[in-house]
VEXBA-369516 format. One record per residue (C-alpha): x negated, y negated, z; residue in three letters; residue number from 0. Coordinates in pm, 1 decimal, decimal comma. Each point is the difference from the previous one (the first is absolute). Example, Ala and Ser with C-alpha at 12.3 -4.5 7.8 and 13.67 -1.06 7.14 Angstrom:
<atoms>
<atom <-1230,0; 450,0; 780,0>; "Ala"; 0>,
<atom <-137,0; -344,0; -66,0>; "Ser"; 1>,
</atoms>
This chain:
<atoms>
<atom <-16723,4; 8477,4; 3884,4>; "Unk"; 0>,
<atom <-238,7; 240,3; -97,5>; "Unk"; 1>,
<atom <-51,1; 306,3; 229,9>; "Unk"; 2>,
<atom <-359,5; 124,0; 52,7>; "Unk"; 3>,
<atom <-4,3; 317,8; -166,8>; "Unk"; 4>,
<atom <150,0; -224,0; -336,7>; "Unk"; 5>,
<atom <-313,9; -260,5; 88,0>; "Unk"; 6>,
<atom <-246,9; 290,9; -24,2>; "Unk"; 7>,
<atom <159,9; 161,5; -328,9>; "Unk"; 8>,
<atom <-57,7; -352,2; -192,2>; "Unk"; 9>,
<atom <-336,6; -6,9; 119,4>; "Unk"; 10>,
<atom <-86,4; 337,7; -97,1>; "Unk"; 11>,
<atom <224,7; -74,5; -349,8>; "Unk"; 12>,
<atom <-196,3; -327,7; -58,9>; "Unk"; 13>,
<atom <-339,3; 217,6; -34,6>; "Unk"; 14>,
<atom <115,7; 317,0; -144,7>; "Unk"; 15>,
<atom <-22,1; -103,7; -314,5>; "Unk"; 16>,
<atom <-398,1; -81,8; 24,2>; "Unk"; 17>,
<atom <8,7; 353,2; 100,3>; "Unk"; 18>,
<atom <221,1; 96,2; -246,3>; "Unk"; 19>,
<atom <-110,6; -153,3; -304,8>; "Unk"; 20>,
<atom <-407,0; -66,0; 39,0>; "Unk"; 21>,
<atom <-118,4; -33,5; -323,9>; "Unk"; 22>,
<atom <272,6; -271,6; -89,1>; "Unk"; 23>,
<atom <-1,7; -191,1; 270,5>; "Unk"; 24>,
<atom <-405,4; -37,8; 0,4>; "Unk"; 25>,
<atom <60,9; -137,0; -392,0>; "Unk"; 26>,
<atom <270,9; -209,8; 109,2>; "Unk"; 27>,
<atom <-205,8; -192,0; 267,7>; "Unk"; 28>,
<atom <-282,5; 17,7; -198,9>; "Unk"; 29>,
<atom <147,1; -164,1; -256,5>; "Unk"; 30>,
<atom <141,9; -243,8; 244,4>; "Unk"; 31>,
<atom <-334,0; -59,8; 195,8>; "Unk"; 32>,
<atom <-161,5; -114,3; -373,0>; "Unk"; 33>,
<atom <299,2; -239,0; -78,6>; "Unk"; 34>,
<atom <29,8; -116,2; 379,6>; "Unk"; 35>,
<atom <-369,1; -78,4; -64,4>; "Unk"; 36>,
<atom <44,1; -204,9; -323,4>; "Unk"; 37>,
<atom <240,6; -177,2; 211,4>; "Unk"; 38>,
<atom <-259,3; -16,4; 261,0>; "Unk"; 39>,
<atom <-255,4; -180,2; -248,3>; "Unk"; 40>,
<atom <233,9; -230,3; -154,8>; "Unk"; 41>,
<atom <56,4; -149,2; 347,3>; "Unk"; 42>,
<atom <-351,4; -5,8; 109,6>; "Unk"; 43>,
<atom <-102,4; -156,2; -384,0>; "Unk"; 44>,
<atom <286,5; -259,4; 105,0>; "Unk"; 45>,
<atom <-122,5; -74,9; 318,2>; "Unk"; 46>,
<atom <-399,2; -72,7; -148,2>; "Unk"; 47>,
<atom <122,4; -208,7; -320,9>; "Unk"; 48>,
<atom <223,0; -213,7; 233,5>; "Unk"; 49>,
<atom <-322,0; -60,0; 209,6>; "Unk"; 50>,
<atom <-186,7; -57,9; -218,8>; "Unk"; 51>,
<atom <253,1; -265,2; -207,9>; "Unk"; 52>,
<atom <46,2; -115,7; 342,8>; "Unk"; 53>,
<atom <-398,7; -70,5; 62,9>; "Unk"; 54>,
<atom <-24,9; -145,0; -376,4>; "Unk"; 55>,
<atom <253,1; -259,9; 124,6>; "Unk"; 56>,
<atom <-174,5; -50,7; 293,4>; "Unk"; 57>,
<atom <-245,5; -182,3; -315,5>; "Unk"; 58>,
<atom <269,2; -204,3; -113,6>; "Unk"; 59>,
<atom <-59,2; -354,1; 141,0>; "Unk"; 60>,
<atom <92,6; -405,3; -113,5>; "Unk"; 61>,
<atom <-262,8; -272,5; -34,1>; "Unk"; 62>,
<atom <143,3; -322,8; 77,4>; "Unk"; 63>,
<atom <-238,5; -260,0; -197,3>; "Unk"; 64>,
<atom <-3,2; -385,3; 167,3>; "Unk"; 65>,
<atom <23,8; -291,2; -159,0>; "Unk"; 66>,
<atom <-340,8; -246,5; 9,1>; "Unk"; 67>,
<atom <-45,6; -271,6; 211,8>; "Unk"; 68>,
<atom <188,6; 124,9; 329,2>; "Unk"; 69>,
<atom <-128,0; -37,4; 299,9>; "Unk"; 70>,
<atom <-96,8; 237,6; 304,5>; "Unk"; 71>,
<atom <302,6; -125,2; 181,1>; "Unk"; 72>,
<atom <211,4; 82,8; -300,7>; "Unk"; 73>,
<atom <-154,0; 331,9; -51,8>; "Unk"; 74>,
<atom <3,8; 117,3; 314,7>; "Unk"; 75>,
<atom <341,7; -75,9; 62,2>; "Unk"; 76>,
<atom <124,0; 250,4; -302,1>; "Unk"; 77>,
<atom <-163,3; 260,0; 158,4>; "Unk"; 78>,
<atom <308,8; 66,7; 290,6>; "Unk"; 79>,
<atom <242,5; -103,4; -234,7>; "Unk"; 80>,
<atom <-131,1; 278,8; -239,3>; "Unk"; 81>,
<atom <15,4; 279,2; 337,6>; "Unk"; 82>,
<atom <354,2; -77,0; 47,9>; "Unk"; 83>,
<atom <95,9; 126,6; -298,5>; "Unk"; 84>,
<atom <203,9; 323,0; -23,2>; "Unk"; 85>,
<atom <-218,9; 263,2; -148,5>; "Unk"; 86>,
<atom <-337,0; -199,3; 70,7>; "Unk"; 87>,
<atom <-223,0; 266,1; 229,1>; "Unk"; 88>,
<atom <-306,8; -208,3; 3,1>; "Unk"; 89>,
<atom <-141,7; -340,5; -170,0>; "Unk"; 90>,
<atom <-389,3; -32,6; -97,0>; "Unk"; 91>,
<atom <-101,3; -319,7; -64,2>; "Unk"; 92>,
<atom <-280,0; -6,6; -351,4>; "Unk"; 93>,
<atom <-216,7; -275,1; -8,9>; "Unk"; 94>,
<atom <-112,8; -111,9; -392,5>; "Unk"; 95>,
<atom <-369,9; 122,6; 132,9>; "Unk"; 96>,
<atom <135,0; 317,6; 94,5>; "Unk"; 97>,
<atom <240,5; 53,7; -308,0>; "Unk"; 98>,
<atom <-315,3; -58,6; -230,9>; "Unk"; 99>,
<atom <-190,6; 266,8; 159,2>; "Unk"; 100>,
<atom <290,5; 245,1; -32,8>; "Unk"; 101>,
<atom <-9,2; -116,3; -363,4>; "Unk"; 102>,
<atom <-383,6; 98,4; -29,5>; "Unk"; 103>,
<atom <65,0; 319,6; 177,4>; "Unk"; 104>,
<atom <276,0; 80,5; -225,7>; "Unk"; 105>,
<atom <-223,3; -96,5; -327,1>; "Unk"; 106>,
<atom <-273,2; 217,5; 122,8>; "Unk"; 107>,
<atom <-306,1; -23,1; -233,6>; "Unk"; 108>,
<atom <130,5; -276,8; -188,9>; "Unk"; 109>,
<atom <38,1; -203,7; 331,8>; "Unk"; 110>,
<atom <-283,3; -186,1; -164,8>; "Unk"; 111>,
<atom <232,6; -179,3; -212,5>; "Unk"; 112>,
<atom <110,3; -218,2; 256,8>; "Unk"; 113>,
<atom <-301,3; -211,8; 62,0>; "Unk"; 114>,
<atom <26,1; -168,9; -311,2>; "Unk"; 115>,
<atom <358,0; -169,4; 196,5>; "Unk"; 116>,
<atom <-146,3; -332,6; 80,6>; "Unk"; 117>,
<atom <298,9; 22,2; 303,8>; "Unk"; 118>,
<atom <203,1; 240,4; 149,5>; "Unk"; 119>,
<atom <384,6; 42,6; -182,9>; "Unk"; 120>,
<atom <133,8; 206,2; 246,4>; "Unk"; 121>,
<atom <295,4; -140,6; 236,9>; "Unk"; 122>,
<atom <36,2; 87,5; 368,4>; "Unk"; 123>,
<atom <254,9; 226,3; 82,1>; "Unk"; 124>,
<atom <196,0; 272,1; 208,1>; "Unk"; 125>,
<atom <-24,8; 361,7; -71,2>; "Unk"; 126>,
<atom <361,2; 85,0; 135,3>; "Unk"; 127>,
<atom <39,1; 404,2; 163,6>; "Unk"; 128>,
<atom <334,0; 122,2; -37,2>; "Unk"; 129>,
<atom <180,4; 232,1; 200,9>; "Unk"; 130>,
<atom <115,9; 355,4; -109,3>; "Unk"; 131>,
<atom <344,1; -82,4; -68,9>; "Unk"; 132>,
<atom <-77,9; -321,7; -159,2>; "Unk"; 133>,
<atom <-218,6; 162,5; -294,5>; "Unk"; 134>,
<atom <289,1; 23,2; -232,5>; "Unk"; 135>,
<atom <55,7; -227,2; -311,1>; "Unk"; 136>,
<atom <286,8; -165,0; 88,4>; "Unk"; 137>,
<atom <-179,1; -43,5; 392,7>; "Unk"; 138>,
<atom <-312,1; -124,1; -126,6>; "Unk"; 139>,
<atom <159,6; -286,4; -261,1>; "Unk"; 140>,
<atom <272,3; -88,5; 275,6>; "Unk"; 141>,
<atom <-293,0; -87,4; 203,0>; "Unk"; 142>,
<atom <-199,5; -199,9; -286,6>; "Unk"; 143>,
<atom <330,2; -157,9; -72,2>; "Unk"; 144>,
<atom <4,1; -156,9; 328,4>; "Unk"; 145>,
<atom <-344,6; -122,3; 11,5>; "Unk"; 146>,
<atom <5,2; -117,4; -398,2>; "Unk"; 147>,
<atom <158,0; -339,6; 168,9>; "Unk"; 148>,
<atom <-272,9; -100,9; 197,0>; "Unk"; 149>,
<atom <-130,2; -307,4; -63,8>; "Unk"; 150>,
<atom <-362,1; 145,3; 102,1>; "Unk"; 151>,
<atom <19,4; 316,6; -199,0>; "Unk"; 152>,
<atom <-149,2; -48,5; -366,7>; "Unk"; 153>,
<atom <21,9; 367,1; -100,9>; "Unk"; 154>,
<atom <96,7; 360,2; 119,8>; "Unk"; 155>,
<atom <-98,1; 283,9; -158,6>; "Unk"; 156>,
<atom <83,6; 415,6; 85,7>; "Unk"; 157>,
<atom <-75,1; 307,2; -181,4>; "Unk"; 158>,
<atom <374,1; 21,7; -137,8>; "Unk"; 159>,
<atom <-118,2; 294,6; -250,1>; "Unk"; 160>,
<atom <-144,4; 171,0; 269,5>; "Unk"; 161>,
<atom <372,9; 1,8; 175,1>; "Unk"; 162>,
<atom <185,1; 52,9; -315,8>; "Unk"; 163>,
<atom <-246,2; 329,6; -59,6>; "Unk"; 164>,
<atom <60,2; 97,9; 363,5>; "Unk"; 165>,
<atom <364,9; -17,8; 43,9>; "Unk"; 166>,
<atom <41,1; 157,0; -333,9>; "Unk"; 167>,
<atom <-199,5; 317,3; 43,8>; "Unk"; 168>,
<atom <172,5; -0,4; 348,6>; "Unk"; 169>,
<atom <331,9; 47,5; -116,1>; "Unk"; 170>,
<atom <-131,7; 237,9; -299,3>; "Unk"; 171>,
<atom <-128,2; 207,3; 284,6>; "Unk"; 172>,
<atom <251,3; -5,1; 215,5>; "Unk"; 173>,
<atom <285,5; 111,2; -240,9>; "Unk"; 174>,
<atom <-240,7; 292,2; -148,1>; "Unk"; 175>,
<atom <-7,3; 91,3; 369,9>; "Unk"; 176>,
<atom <387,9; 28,7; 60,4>; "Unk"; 177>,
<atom <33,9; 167,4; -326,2>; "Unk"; 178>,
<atom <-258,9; 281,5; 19,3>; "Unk"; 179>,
<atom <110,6; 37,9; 391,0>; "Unk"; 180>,
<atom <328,8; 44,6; -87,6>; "Unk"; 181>,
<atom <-62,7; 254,4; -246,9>; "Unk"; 182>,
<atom <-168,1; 179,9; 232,8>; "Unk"; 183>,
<atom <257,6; -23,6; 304,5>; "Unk"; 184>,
<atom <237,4; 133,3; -229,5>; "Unk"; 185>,
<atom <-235,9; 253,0; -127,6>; "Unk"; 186>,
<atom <-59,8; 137,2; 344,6>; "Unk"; 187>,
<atom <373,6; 23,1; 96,7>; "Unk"; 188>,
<atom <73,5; 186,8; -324,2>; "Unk"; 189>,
<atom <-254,5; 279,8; 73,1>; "Unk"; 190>,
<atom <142,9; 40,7; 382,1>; "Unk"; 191>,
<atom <319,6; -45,1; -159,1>; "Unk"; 192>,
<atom <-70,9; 284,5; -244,9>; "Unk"; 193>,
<atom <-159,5; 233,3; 267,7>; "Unk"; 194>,
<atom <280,2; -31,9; 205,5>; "Unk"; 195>,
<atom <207,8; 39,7; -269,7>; "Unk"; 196>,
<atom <-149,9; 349,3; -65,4>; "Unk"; 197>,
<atom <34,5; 120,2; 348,6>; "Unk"; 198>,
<atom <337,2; -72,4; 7,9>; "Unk"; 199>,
<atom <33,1; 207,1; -296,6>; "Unk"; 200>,
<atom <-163,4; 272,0; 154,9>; "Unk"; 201>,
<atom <214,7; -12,6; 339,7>; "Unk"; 202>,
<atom <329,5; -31,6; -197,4>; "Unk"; 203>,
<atom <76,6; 341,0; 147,8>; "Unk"; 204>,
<atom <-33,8; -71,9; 359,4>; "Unk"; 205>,
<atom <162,1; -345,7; -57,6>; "Unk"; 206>,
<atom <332,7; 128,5; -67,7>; "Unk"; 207>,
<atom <-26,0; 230,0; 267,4>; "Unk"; 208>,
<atom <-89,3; -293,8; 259,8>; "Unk"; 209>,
<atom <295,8; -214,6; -157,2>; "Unk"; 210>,
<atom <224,8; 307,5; -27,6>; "Unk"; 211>,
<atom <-59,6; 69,1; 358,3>; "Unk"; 212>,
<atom <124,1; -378,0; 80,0>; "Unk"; 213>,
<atom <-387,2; -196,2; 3,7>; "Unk"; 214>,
<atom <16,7; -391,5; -38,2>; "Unk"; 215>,
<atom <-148,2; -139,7; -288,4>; "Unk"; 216>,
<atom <-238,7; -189,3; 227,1>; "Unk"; 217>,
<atom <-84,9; 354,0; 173,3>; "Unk"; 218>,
<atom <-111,9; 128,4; -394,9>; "Unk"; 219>,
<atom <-165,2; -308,8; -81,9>; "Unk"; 220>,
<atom <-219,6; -32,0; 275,4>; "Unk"; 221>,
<atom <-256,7; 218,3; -69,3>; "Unk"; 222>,
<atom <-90,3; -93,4; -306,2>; "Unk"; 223>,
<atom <19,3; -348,3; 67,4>; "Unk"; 224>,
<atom <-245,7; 80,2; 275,4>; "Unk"; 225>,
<atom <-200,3; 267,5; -241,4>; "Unk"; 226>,
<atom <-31,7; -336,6; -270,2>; "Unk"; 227>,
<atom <-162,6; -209,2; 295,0>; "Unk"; 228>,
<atom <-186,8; 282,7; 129,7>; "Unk"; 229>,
<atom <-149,9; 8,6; -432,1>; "Unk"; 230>,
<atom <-42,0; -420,6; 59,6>; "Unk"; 231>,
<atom <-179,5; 17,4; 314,9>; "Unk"; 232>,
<atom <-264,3; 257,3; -181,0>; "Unk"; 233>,
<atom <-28,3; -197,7; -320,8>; "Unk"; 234>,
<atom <-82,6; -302,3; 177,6>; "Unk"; 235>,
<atom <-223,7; 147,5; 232,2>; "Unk"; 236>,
<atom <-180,2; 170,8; -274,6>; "Unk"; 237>,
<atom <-9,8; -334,4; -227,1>; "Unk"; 238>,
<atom <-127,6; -173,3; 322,1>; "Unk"; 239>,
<atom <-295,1; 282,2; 31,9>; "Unk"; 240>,
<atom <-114,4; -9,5; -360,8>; "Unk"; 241>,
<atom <6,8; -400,2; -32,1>; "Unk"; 242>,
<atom <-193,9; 6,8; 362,2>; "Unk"; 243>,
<atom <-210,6; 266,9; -155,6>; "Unk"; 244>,
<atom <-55,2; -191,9; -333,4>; "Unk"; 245>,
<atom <-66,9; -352,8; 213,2>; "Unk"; 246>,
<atom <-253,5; 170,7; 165,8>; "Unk"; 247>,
<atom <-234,7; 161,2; -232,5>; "Unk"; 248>,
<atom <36,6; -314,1; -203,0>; "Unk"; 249>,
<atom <-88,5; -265,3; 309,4>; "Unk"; 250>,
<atom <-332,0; -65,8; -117,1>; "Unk"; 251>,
<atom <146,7; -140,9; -325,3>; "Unk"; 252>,
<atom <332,4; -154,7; 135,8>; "Unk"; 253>,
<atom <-225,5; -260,6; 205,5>; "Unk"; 254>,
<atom <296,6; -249,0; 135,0>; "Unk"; 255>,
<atom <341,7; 234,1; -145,1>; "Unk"; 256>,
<atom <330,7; -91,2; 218,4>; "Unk"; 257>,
<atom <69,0; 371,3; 107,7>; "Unk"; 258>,
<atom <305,2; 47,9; 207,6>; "Unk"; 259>,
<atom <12,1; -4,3; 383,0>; "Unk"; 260>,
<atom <111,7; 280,0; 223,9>; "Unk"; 261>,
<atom <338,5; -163,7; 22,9>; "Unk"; 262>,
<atom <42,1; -66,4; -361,5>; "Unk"; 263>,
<atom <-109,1; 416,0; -64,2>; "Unk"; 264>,
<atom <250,5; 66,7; 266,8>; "Unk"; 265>,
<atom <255,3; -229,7; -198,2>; "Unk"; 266>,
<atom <-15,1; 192,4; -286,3>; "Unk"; 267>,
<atom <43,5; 301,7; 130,3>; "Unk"; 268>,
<atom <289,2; -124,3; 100,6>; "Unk"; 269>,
<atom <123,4; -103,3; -305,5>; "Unk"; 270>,
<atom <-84,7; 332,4; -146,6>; "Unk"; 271>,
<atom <257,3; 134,1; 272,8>; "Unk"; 272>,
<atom <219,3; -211,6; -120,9>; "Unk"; 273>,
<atom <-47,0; 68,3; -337,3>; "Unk"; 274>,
<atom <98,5; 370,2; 67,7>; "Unk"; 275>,
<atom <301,9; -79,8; 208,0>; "Unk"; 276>,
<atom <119,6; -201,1; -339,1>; "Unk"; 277>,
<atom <-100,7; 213,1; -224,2>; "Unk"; 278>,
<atom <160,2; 360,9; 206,4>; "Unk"; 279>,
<atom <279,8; -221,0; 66,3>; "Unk"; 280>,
<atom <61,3; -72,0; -397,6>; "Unk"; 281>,
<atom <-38,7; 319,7; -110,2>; "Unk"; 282>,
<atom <256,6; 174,1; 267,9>; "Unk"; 283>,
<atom <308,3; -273,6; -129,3>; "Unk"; 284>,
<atom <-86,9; 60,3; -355,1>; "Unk"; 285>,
<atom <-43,2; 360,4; 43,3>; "Unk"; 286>,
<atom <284,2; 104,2; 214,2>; "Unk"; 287>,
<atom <185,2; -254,4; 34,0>; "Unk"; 288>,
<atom <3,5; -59,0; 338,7>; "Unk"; 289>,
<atom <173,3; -343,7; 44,2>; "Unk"; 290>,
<atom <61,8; 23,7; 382,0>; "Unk"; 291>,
<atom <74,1; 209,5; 282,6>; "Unk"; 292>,
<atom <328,9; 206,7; 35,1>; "Unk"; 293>,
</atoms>
């Protein structure tokens, strides 16, 4: 158990070296607040690509074309049977007269092409909505698979290119994302790691005198541990300030951006903490060679 006075000589150890060393440890967090704020963007670039793949599947959709010659009874009574499907969110129903005018829409000045039909081609059908988790490939055909056997279905078309696009960019994205965040985790705990590194280096005098005189390794370690943390909390702080900063001078341009909450800023702070505590931590067993307490 740690006495008092021994609480207030860590605390006063764990900010000496700001003191001590000014010029160094500026550059240090400096260095960390920039790379803390790559970090920073990454995430936030993650957060507005997955929203916006996630609104371009809220686009995907299945048409569910009905054979001729049923009647209302018949119609009507796919229209539960198609709700009571998993991954069904909602079921339009598309009369022929209202397909054809979609058609005209979609043909735009050439819609005048269409009144040399002598009759309308166009089946009924049901524009299917999916839910979220049902916008996958392999959701979407499990679902056309089980309405292919219908006996009133006559066709069923989705945007399966669309998908395959989607879900292939998503997973390009998303291991870019671990890979460049990784690199830069690792690049932040080798510059604390460093830093630390050097003011060990330049307390190797009063070490041996604390360890001569009979000081735990845990007693030694702790203030640089804390002094690493202390250097996280101000990079991430800073990085936090300059992407706030950034965010708002460019608001008027960023119309709609995913920007993190209060909590989510808070978070990474947090992690920038923690990011010290690794990185001080690494650097003191590799260092000295502290392996535990005796």
């Amino acid at each position: 158990m740690l006495s008092g006075s021994q609480v207030r000589y860590l605390a006063r150890e764990s900010v000496a070296g700001f003191r001590r060393r000014t010029l160094t440890t500026g550059v240090t967090i400096l260095i960390m607040a920039s790379s803390l704020m790559v970090l920073a963007v990454l995430v936030m670039t993650t957060l507005n690509l997955g929203h916006l793949l996630e609104t371009a599947r809220g686009g995907i959709d299945m048409r569910v074309f009905l054979k001729d010659g049923l009647d209302q009874g018949q119609v009507a009574e796919l229209q539960p049977r198609l709700m009571r499907i998993p991954g069904v969110a909602d079921v339009q129903w598309i009369s022929p007269e209202m397909a054809l005018n979609e058609f005209k829409q979609s043909l735009g000045d050439d819609a005048d092409l269409l009144s040399l039909l002598d009759s309308n081609p166009l089946p009924a059908s049901y524009r299917l909505a999916l839910t979220p988790g049902a916008r996958s490939l392999k959701a979407v055909r499990g679902i056309r698979d089980e309405i292919a056997g219908w006996d009133e279905v006559g066709d069923i078309l989705f945007n399966q290119e669309w998908i395959n696009v989607l879900e292939r960019w998503t997973y390009r994205f998303q291991v870019a994302s671990l890979v460049v965040g990784l690199l830069v985790f690792l690049a932040a705990i080798f510059v604390i790691s460093n830093t630390v590194k050097l003011t060990i280096a330049s307390s190797a005098g009063l070490i041996r005198i604390q360890k001569l005189v009979g000081a735990t390794n845990a007693f030694i370690r702790t203030p640089f541990i804390c002094e690493g943390m202390i250097q996280g909390l101000l990079g991430g702080l800073l990085a936090m300030g300059m992407l706030a900063g950034a965010l708002h001078v460019m608001q008027g341009e960023l119309g709609g951006l995913v920007v993190f909450s209060g909590a989510q800023m808070a978070g990474f702070v947090l992690l920038c903490v923690i990011l010290g505590l690794i990185g001080s931590w690494a650097a003191m067993g590799k260092y000295l060679g502290l392996q535990g307490d005796r």
